[in-house]
C-alpha positions in Angstrom: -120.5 -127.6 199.8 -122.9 -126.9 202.5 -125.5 -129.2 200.7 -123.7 -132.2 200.1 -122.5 -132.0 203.5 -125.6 -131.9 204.9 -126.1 -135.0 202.6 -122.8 -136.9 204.0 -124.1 -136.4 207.6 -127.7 -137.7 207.3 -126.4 -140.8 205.2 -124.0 -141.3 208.1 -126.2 -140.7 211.0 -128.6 -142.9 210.1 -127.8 -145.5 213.0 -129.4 -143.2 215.2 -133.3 -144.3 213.9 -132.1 -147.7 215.1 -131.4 -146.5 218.6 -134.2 -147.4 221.7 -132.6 -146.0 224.5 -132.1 -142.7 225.6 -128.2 -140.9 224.4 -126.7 -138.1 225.2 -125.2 -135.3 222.5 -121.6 -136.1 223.4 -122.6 -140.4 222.9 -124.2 -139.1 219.2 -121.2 -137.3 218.1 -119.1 -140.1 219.2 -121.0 -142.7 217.5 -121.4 -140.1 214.6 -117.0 -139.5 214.4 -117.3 -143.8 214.0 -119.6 -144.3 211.4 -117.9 -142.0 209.2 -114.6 -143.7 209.7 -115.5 -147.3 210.4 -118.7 -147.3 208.2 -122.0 -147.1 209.0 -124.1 -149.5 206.7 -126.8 -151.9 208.2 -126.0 -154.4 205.4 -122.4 -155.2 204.3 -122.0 -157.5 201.2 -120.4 -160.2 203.1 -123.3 -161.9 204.5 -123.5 -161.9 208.1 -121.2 -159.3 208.5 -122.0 -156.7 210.9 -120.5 -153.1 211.4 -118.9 -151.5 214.0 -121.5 -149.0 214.9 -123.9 -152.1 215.0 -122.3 -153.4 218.1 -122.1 -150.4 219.8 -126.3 -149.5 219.1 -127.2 -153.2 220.0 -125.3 -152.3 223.5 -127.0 -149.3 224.2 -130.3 -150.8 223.2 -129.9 -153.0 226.0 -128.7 -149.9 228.1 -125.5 -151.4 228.4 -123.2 -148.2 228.2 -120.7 -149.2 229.7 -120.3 -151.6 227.8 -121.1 -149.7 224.8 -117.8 -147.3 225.9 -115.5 -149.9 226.0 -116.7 -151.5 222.9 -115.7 -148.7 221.1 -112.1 -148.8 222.6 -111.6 -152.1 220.8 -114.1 -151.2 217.4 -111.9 -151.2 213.7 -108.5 -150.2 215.3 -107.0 -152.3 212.6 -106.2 -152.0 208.8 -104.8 -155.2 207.0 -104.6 -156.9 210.3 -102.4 -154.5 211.8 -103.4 -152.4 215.1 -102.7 -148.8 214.0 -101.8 -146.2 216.9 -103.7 -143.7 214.8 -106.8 -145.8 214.9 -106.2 -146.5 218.1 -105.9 -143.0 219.4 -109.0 -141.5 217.4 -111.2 -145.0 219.4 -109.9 -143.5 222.9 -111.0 -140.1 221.9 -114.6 -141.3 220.5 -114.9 -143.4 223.9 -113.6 -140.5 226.1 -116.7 -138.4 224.0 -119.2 -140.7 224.6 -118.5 -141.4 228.2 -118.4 -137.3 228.8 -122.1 -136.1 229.0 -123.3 -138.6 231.6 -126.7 -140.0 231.4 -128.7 -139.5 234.2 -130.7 -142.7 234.4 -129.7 -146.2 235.7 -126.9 -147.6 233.8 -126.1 -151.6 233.1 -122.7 -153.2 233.0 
């Protein structure tokens, strides 16, 4: 069980080799909580289509956390074109996470 779980978290973590800025433990596990439940691949089958997670990285590359946070507030909330609370509650969580360790470095908005 151990193994394949292992397995599960590198396949899902793998946004992280596409991150250029610096993150804290509390921003990876958020980002980590949303690409296992909003996906995490860099190419979908519908051509032009990015994931969630995508966003969020491409934020923080430009060392826009802020921004990042609230992104995440408003990131696959929705199933069938309905907003979900549960979805909703569990994208205030992941942005209350990532907001919680501080990064002590200049921060864009």
């Amino acid at each position: 069980i151990l193994k394949l779980f292992k397995k599960d978290v590198d396949i899902h973590t793998q946004f992280s080799t596409r991150i250029t800025q610096p993150i804290t433990q509390e921003m990876f596990d958020a980002l980590t909580s949303i690409a296992f439940n909003a996906g995490w691949e860099s190419k979908h089958p519908k051509k032009g289509y990015k994931m969630p997670i995508q966003y969020i990285v491409e934020l923080i590359n430009k060392k826009k956390y802020k921004s990042a946070q609230q992104k995440i507030l408003t990131t696959a909330t929705t199933s069938a074109g309905k907003n979900l609370e549960g979805l909703v509650s569990r994208r205030k969580d992941e942005a209350e996470k990532f907001g919680k360790g501080g990064l002590k470095l200049p921060v864009k908005v």
